[in-house]
N, C-alpha and C positions, 0 to 999 in steps of 0.2 A: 289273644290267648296268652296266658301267663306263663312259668316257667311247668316244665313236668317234673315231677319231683322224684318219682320213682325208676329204681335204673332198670325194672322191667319194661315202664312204658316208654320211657326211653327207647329199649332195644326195641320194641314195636314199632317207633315210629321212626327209626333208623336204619328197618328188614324193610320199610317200604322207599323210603329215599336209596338202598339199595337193592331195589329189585329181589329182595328178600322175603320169603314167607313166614307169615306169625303163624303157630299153631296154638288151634285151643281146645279146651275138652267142653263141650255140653254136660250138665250131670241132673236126671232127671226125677224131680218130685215128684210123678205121677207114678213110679214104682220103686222108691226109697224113702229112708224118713228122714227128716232132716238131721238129726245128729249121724247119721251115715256118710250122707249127701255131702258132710262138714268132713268127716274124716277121708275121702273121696277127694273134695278140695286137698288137702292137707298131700295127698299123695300126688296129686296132678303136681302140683308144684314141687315137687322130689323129685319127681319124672321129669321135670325140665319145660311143662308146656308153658306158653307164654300169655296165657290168657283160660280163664274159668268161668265159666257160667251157669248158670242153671235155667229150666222152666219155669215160666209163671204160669201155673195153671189153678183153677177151684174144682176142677174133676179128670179122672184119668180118661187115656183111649179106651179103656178096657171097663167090662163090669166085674170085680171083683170075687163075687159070690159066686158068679163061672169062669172065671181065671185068675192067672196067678196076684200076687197079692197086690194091694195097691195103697199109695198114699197120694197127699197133695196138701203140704204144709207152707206156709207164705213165702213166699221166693225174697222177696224185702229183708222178711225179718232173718231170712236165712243168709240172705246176702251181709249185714253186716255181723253174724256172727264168722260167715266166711272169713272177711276182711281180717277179724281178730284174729285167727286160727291160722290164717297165712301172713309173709310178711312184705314181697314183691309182685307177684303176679295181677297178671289184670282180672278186673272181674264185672259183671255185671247183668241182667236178666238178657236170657234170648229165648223169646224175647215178649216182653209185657205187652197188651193191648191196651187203647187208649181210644177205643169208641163208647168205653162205656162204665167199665167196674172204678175205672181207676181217673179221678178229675187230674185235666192237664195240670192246675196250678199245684195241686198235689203232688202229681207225679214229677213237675221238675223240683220240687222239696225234695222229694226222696233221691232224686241223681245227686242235688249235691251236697245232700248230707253224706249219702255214700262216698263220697268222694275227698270231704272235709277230714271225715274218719282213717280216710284210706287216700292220703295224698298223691295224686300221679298214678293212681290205678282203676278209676270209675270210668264205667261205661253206661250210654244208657243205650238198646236195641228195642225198637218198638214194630208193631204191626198193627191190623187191624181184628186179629184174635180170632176166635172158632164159639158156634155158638155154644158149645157144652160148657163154655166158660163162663160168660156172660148171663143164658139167658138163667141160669140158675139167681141173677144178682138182682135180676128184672127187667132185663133187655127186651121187648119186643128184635127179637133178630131182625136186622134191615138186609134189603138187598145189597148185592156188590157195588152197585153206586155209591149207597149213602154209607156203607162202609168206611169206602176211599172216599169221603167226603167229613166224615166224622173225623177219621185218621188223618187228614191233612186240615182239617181246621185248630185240631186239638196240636197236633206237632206245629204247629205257626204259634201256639200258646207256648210251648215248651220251652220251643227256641230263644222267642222273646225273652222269657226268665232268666234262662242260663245266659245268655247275654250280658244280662245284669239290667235287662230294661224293666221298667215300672208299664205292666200290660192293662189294656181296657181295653176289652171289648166283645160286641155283639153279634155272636155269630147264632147261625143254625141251631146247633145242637150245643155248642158253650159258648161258657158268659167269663167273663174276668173283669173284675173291676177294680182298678188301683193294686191288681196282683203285683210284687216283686219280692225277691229273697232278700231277704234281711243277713242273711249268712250265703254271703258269695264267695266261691272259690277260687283261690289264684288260677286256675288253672280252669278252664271253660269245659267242662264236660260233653265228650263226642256225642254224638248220637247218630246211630244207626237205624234204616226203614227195613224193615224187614219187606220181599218186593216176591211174588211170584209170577206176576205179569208186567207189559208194558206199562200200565197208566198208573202203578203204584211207583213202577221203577221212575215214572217222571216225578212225581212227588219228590220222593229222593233224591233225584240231581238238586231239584230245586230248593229244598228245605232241610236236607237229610248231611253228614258228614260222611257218607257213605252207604250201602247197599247190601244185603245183607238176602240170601238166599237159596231155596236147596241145591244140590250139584249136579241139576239134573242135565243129560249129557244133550238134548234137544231146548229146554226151556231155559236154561242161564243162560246160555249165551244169546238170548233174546232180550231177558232181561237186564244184561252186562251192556248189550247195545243202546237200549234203551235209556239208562242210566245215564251212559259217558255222553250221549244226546243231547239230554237235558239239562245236564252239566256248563255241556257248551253252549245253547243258547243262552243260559242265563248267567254267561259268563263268570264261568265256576271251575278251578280244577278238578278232577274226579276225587273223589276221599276214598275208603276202602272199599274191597269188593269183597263181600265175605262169603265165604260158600261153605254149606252147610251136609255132612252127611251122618251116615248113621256106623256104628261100627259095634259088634260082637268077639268077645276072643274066649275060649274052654279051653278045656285040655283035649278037646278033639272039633271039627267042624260043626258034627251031626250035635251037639251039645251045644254047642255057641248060637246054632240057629233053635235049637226047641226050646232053649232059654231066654229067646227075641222075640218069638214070633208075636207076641202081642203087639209088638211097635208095628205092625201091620197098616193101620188104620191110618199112622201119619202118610203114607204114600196115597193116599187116596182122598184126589183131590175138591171131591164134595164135600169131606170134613172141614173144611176152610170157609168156604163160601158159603155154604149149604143149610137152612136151618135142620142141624141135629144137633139136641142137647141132651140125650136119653147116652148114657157111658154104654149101657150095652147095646141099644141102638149104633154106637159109633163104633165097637170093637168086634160089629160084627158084619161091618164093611172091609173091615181083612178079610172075612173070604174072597173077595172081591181079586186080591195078591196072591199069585201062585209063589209057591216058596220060587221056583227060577227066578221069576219078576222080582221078589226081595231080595233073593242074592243077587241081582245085579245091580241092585239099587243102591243094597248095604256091602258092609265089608264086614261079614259073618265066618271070620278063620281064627282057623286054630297057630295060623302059620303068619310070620311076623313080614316074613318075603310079600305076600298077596296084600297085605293091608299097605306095604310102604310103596307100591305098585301103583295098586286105585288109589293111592293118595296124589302122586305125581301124576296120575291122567286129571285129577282135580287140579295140581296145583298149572297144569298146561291151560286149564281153561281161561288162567287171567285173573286167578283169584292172587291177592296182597295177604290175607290172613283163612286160614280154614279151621273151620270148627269139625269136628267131631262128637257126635252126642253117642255117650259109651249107653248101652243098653243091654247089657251083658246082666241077666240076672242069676246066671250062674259062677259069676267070678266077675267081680266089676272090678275089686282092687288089680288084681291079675291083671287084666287087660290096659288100667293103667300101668301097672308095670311093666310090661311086655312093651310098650309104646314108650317107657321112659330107657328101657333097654338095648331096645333093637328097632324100635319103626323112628323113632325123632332124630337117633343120632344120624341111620341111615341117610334119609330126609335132609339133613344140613349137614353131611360129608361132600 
């Protein structure tokens, strides 16, 4: 791996050689537009966090025409106008799927041009995606098998590229032939498995620069086990362990949550696995989540105490880096600031 360039990714990867937490913000295109989503970036990094992301999606959770408004503009193309518009922070999709929209030899072109653009601050975070993404592209939706079988043939392509190796070969579901970058990065670009169960979380040890998953207070740390497991037998140190939640801030609670409630549908866990690719079919598997269950899920306050709280019962889990995806569609800048004010300084006093 080459020099890092950049003195955010630096501090990233100097908060885990000391036992240090990175914080990041999620910023999500299924309900902003991207020149929002860009000035969103622009303020995370004012606020101090140390890494930025967005979703890659082609359809929201929600159906529009019966809830609140909805976008879904390319996470790529968004990502490097991100990169322009900031000048340190990390950044990168969380997280893209690669069973099907997006071909692995592609998709490691896209890491490190991102990366080439943006020296010392590329990431790539991958999964195996949701059908409302895909099958709109032409997916035949596969079961969870061939999922995790798609995703881990396609990430063995990935890795190979950013490596800087010259790939061939014939698998399942892809092909590469004489693939390699032409334009390689000093600097080898991470990448991330996005894991909500064991046998993805092996993947991961195995193939993955780390592990990447929601903060759920029973399921990560299954998956965190599973991870450092795999790790070890394949004679690997562990890479990051990323935990993932959701966070809402208003000028009052009861506002922070009627302004969320359509992220409903990410806590339920048939959207993942499940063939559903109907948006209002998916948004209306939130009934599904009683507001309790989402507030314990999310960090839905008005009050900067409660979010820097349930952040350290995450950060106790054994996570290295935590993301937060802001979903506040009633005050999204707000909530970044409110966290650049009072919940991050808290957090690293």
């Amino acid at each position: 791996m080459g020099i890092v360039e950049s003195v955010r990714a630096v501090m990233w990867a100097r908060k885990r050689q000391q036992s240090e937490v990175a914080y990041g913000v999620a910023l999500g295109h299924e309900r902003f537009g991207p020149r929002e989503l860009r000035d969103q970036a622009v303020e995370a990094e004012r606020a101090g966090f140390d890494i930025v992301c967005c979703s890659d999606h082609l359809a929201p959770w929600w159906d529009p025409v019966t809830g609140p408004p909805a976008h879904c503009a390319s996470a790529w193309v968004w990502l490097g106008a991100a990169g322009e518009a900031t000048s340190q922070i990390s950044l990168g999709p969380a997280v893209s799927a690669i069973v099907h929209r997006y071909n692995p030899v592609v998709m490691a072109q896209q890491a490190a041009t991102l990366e080439l653009m943006n020296p010392g601050r590329a990431f790539l975070a991958v999964g195996s995606g949701e059908a409302m993404n895909e099958v709109p592209a032409g997916l035949r939706w596969p079961p969870p098998a061939e999922q995790l079988a798609r995703t881990e043939e396609a990430l063995e392509i990935i890795a190979g590229m950013l490596n800087g190796q010259t790939v061939t070969r014939e698998g399942r579901y892809f092909r590469a032939e004489g693939a390699r970058l032409y334009d390689v990065p000093p600097r080898r670009v991470p990448v991330y498995m996005s894991a909500f169960g064991p046998k993805a979380a092996a993947i991961a040890g195995r193939l993955a620069d780390g592990v990447w998953t929601l903060a759920h207070p029973v399921k990560a740390p299954r998956v965190i086990a599973a991870y450092r497991k795999a790790c070890e037998e394949a004679g690997r140190e562990p890479g990051e362990i990323i935990l993932q939640g959701i966070i809402a801030a208003a000028e009052t609670d009861d506002m922070a949550l009627e302004s969320s409630r359509e992220w409903k549908p990410t806590l339920v866990d048939g959207n993942y696995a499940g063939d559903i690719s109907d948006p209002a079919q998916v948004g209306q598997t939130g009934d599904e989540v009683s507001d309790r269950k989402y507030k314990m899920m999310a960090i839905v306050s008005s009050d900067p105490a409660t979010h820097v709280r349930r952040l350290k019962t995450m950060r106790a889990m054994g996570a290295t880096a935590i993301v937060v995806m802001n979903v506040s569609g009633a005050d999204p800048m707000g909530t970044l600031r409110l966290y650049g004010e009072h919940v991050l300084p808290e957090l690293r006093s």
